[in-house]
N, CA, C and O atoms as a printed pandas DataFrame, in Angstrom:
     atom_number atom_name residue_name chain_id  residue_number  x_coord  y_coord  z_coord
0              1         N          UNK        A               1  103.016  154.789   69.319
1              2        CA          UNK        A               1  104.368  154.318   69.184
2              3         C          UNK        A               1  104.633  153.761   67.796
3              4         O          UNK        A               1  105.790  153.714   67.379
4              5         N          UNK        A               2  103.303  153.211   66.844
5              6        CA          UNK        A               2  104.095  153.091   65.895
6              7         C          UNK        A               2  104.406  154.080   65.057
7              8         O          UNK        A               2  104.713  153.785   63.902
8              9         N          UNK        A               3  104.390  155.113   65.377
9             10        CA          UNK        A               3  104.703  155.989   64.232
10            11         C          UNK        A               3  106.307  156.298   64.182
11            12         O          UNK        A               3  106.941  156.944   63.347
12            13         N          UNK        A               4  106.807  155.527   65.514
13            14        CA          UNK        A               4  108.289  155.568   65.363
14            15         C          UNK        A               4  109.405  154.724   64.330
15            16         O          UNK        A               4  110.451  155.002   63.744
16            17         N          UNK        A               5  108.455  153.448   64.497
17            18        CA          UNK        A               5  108.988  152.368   63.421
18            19         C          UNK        A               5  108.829  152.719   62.301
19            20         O          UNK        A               5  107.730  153.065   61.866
20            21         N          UNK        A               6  110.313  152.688   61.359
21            22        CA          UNK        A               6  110.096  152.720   60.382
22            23         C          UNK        A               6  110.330  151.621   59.349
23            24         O          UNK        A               6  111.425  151.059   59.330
24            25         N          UNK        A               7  109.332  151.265   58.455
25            26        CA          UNK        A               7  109.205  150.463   58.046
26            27         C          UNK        A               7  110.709  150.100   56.458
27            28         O          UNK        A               7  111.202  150.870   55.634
28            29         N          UNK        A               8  110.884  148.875   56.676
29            30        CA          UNK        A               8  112.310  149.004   55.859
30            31         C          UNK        A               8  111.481  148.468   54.697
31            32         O          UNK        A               8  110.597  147.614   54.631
32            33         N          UNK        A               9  112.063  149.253   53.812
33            34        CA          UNK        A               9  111.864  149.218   51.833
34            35         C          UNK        A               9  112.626  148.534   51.381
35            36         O          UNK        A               9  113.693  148.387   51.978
36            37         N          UNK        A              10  112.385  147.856   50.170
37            38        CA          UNK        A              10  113.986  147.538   49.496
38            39         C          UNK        A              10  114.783  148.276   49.461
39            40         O          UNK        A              10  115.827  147.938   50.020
40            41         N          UNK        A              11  114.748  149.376   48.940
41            42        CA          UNK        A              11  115.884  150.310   49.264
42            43         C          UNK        A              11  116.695  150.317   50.290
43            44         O          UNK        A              11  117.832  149.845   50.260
44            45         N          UNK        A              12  116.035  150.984   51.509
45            46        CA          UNK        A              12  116.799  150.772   52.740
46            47         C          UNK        A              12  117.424  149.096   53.111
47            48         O          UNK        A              12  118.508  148.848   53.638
48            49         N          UNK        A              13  116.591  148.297   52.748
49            50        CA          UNK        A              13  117.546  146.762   52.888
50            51         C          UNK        A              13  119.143  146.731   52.321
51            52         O          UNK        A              13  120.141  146.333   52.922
52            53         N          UNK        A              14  119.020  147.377   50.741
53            54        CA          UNK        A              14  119.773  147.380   49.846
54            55         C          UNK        A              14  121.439  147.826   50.581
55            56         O          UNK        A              14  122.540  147.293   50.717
56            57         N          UNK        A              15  120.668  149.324   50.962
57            58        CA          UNK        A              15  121.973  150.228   51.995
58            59         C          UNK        A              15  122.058  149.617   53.128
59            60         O          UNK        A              15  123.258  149.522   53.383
60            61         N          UNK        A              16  121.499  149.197   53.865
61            62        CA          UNK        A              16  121.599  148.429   55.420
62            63         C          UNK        A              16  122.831  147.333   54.823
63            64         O          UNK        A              16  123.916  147.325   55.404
64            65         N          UNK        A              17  122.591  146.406   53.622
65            66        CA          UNK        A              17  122.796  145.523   53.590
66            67         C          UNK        A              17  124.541  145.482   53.136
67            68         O          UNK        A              17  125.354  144.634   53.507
68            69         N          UNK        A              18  124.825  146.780   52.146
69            70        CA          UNK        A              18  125.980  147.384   51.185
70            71         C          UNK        A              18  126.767  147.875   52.890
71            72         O          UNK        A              18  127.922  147.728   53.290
72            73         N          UNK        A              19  125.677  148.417   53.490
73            74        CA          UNK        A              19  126.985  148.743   54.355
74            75         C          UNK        A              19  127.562  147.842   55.331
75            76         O          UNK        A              19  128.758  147.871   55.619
76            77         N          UNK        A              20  126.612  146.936   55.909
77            78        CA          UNK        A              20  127.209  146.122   56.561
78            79         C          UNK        A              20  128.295  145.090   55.929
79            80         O          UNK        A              20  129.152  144.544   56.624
80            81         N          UNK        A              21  128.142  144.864   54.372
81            82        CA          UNK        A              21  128.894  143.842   53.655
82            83         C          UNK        A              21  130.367  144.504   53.811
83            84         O          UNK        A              21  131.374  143.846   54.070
84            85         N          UNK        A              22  130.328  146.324   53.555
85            86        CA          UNK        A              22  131.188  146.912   53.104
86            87         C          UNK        A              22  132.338  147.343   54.559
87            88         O          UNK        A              22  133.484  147.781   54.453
88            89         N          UNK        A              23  131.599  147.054   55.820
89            90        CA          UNK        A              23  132.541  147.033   56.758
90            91         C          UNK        A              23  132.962  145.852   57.303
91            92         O          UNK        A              23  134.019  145.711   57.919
92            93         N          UNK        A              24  132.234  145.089   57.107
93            94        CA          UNK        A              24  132.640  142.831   57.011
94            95         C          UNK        A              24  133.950  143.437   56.013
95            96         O          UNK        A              24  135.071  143.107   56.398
96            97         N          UNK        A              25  133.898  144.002   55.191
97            98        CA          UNK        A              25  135.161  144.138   54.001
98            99         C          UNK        A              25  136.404  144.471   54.399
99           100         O          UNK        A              25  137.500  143.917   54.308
100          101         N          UNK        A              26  135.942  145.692   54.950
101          102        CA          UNK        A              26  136.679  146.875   55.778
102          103         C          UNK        A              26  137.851  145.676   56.544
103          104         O          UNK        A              26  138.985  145.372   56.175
104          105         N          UNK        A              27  137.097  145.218   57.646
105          106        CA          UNK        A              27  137.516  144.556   59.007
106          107         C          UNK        A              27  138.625  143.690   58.351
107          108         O          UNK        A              27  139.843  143.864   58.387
108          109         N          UNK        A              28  137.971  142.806   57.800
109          110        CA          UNK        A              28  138.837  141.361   57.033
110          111         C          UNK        A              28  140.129  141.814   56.638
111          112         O          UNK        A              28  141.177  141.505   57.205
112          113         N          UNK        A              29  139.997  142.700   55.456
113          114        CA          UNK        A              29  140.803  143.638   54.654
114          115         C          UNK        A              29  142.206  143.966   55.814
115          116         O          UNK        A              29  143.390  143.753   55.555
116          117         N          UNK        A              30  141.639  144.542   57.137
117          118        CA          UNK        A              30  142.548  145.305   58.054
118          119         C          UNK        A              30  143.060  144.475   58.820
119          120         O          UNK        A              30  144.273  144.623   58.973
120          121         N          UNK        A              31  142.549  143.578   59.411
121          122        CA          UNK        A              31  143.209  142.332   59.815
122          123         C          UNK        A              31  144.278  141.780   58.957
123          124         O          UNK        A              31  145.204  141.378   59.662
124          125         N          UNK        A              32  144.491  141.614   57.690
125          126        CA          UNK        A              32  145.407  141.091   56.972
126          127         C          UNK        A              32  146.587  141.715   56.278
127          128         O          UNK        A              32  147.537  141.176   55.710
128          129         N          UNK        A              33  146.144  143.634   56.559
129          130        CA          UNK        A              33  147.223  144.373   56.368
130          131         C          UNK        A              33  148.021  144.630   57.377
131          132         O          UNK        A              33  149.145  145.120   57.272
132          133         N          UNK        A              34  147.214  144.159   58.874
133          134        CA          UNK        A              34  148.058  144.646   60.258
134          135         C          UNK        A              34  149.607  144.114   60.030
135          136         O          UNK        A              34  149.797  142.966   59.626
136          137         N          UNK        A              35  150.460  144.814   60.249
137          138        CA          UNK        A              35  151.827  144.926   59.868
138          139         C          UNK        A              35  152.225  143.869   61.366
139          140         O          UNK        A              35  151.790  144.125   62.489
140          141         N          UNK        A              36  153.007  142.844   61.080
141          142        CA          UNK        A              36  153.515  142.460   62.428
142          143         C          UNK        A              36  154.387  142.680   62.735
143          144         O          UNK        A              36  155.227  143.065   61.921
144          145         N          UNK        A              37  154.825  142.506   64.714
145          146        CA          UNK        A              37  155.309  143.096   64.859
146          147         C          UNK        A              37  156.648  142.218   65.546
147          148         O          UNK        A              37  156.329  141.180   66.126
148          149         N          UNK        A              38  158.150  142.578   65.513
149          150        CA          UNK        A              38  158.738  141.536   65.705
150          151         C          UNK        A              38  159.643  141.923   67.195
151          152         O          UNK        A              38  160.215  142.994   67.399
152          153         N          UNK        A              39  159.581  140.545   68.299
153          154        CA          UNK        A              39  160.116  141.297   69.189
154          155         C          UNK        A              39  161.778  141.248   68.932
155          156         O          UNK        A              39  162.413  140.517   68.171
156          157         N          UNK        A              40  162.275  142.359   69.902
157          158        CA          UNK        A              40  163.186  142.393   70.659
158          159         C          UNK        A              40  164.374  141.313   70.656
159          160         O          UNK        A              40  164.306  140.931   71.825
160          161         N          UNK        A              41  165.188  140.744   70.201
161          162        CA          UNK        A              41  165.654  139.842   70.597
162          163         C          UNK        A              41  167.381  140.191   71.206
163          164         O          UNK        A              41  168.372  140.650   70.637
164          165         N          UNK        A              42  167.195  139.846   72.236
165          166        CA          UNK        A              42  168.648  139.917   72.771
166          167         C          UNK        A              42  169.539  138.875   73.365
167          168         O          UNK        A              42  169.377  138.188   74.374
168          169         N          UNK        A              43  170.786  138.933   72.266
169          170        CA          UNK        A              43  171.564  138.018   72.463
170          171         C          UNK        A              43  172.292  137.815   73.762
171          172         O          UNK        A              43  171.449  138.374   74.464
172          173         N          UNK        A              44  173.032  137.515   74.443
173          174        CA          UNK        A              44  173.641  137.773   75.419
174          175         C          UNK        A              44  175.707  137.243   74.691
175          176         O          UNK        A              44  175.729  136.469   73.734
176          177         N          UNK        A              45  176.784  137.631   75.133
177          178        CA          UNK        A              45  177.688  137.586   74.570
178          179         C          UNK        A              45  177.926  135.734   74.939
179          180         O          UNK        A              45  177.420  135.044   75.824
180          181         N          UNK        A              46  178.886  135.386   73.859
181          182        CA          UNK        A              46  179.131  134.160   74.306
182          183         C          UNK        A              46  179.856  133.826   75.326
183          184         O          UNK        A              46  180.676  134.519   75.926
184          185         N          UNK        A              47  179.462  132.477   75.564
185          186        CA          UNK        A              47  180.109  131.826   77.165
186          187         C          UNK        A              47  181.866  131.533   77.654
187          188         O          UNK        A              47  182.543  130.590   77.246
188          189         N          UNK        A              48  182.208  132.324   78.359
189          190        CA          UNK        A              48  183.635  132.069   78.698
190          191         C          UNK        A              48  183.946  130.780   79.404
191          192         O          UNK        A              48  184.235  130.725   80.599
192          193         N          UNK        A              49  183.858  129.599   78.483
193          194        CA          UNK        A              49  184.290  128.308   78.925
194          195         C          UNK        A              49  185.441  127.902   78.562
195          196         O          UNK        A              49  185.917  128.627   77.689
196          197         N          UNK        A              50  186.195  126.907   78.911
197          198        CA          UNK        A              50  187.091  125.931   79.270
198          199         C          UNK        A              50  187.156  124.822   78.216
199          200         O          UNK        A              50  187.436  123.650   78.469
200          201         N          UNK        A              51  186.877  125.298   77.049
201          202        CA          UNK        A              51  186.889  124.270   76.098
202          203         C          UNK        A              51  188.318  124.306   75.010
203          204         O          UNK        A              51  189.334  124.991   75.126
204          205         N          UNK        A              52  187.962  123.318   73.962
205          206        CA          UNK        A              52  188.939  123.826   72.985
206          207         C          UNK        A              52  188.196  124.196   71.578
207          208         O          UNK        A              52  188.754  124.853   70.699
208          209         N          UNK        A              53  186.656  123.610   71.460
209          210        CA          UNK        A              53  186.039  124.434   70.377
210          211         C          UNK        A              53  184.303  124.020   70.664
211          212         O          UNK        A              53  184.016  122.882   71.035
212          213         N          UNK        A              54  183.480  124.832   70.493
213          214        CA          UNK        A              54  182.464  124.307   70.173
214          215         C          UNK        A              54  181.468  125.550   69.490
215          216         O          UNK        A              54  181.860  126.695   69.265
216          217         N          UNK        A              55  179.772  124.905   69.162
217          218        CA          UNK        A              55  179.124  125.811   67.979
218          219         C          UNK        A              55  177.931  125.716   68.524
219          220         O          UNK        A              55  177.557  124.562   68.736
220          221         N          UNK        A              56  177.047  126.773   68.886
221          222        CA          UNK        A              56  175.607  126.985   69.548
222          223         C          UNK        A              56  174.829  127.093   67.910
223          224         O          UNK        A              56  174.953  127.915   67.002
224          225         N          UNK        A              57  174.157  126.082   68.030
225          226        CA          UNK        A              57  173.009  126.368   66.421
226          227         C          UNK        A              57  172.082  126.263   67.073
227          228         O          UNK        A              57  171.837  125.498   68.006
228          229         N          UNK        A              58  171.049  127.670   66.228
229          230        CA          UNK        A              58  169.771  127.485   66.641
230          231         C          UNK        A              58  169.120  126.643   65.421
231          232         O          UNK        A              58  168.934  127.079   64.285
232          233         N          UNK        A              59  168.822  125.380   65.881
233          234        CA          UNK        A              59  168.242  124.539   64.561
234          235         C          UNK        A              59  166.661  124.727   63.742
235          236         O          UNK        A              59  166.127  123.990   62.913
236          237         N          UNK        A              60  166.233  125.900   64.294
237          238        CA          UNK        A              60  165.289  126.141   63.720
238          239         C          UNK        A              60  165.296  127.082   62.464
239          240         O          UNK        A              60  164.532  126.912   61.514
240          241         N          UNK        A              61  166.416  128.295   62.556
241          242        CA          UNK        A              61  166.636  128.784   61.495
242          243         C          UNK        A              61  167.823  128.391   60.989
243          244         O          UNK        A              61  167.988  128.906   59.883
244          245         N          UNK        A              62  168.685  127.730   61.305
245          246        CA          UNK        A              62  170.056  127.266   60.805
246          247         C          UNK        A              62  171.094  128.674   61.211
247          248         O          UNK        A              62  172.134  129.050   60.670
248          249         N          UNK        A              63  170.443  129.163   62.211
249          250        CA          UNK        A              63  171.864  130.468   62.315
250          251         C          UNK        A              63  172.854  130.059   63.474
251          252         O          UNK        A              63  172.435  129.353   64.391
252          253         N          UNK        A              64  173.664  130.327   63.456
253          254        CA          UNK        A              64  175.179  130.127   64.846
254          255         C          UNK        A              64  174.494  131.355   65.292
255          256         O          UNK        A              64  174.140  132.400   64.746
256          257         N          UNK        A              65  174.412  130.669   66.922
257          258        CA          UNK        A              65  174.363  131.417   68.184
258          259         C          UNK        A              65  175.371  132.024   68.858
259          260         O          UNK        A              65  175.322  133.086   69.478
260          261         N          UNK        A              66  176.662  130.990   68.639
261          262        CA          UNK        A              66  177.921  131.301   69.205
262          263         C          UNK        A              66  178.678  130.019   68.675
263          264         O          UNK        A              66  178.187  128.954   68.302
264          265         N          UNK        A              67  180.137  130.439   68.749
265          266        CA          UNK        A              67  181.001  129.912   68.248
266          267         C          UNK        A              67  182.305  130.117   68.691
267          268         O          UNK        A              67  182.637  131.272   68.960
268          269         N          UNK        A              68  183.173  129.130   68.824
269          270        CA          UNK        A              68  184.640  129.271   69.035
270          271         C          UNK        A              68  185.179  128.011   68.385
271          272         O          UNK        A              68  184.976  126.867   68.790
272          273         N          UNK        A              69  186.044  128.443   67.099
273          274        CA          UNK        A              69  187.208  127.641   66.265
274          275         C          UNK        A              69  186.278  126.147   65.903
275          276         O          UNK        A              69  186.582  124.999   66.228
276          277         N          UNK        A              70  185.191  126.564   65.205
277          278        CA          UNK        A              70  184.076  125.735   64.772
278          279         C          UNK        A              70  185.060  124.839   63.397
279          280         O          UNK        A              70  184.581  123.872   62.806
280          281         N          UNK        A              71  185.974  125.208   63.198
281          282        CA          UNK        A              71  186.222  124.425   62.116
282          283         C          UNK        A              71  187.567  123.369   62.493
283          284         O          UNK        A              71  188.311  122.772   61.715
284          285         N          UNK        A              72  187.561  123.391   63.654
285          286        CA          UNK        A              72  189.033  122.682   64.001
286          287         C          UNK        A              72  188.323  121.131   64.781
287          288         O          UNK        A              72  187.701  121.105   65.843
288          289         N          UNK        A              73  188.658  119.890   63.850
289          290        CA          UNK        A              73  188.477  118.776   64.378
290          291         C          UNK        A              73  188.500  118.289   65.356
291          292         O          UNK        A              73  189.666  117.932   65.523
292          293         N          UNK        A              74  187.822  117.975   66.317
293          294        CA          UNK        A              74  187.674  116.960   67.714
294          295         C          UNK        A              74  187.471  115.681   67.193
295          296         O          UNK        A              74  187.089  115.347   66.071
296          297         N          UNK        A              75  187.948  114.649   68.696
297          298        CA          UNK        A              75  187.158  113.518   68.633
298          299         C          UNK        A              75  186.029  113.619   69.623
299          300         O          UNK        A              75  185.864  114.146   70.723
300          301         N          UNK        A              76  185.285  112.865   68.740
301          302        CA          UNK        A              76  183.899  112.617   69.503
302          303         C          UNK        A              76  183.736  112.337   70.788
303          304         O          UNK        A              76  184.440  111.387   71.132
304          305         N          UNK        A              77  182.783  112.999   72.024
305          306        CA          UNK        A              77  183.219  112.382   73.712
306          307         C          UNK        A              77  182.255  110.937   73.972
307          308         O          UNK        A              77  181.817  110.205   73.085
308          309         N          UNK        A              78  182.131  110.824   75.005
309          310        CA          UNK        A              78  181.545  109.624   75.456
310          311         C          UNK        A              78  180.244  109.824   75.006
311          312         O          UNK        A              78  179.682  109.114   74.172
312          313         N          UNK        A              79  179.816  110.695   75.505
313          314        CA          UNK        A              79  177.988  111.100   75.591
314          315         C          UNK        A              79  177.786  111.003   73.808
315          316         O          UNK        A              79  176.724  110.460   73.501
316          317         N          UNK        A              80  178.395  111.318   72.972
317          318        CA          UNK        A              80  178.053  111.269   71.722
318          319         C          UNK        A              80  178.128  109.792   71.457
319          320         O          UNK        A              80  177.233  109.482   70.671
320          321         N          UNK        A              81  178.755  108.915   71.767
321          322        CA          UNK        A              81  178.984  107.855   71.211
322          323         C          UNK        A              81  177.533  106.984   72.071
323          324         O          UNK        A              81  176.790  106.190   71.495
324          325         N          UNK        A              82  177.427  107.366   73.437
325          326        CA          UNK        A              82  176.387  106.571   73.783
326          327         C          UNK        A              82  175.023  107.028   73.191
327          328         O          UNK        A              82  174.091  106.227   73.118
328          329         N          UNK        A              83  174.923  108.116   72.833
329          330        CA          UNK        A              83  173.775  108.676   72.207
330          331         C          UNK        A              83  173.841  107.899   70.927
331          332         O          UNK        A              83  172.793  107.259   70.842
332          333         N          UNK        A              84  174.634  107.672   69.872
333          334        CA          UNK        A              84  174.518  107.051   68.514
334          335         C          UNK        A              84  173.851  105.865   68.980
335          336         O          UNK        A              84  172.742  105.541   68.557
336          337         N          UNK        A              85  174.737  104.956   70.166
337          338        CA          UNK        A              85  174.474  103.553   70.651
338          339         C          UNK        A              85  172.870  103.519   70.696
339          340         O          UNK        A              85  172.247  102.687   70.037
340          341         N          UNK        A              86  172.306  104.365   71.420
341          342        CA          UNK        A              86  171.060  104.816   72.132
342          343         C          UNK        A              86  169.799  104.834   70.426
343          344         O          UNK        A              86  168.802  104.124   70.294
344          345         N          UNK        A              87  170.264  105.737   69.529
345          346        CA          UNK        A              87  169.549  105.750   69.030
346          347         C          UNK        A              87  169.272  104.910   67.696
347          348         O          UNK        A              87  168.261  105.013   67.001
348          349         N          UNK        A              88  170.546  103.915   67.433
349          350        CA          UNK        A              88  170.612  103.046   66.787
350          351         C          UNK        A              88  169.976  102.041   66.810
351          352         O          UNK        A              88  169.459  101.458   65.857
352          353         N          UNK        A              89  169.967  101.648   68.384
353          354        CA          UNK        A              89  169.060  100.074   68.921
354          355         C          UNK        A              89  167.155  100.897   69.107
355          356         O          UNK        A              89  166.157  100.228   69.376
356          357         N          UNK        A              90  167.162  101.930   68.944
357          358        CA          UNK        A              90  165.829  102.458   69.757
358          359         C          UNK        A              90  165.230  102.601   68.336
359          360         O          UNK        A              90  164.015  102.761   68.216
360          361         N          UNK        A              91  166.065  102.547   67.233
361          362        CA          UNK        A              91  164.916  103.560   65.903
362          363         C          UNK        A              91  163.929  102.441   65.201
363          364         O          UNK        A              91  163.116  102.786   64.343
């Protein structure tokens, strides 16, 4: 049986060693070109409410979700004012 083993040379270390470095290369390399991929996103149309204006922001990218007459002044409702109250005494 030993005549099956073959005994490794420098040489053969050299190539064992070039190729394994060279597909460690390969891999890394391809992992960082994988193109990503982006899903799907579907809006749904905006909401048929009973209002007189309001503005859906998604605050993570700063884009309007939806909108109706975003530029026409309200006064502020209750819930806003207790929320200021709320976070004034809490900060």
């Amino acid at each position: 049986m030993l005549w099956c083993v073959e005994i490794m040379d420098e040489d053969n270390l050299k190539k064992t060693d070039y190729i394994i470095n060279m597909s460690a290369l390969f891999v890394v390399l391809f992992c960082f070109f994988i193109p990503k991929v982006n899903a799907i996103v579907i809006v749904p149309k905006a909401p048929n409410i009973d209002v007189d204006s309001y503005v859906l922001l998604d605050t993570e990218t700063g884009t309007i979700i939806a909108k109706l007459e975003e530029t026409k002044p309200v006064k502020p409702a209750s819930i806003t004012k207790l929320m200021t109250a709320y976070t004034a005494f809490h900060a």
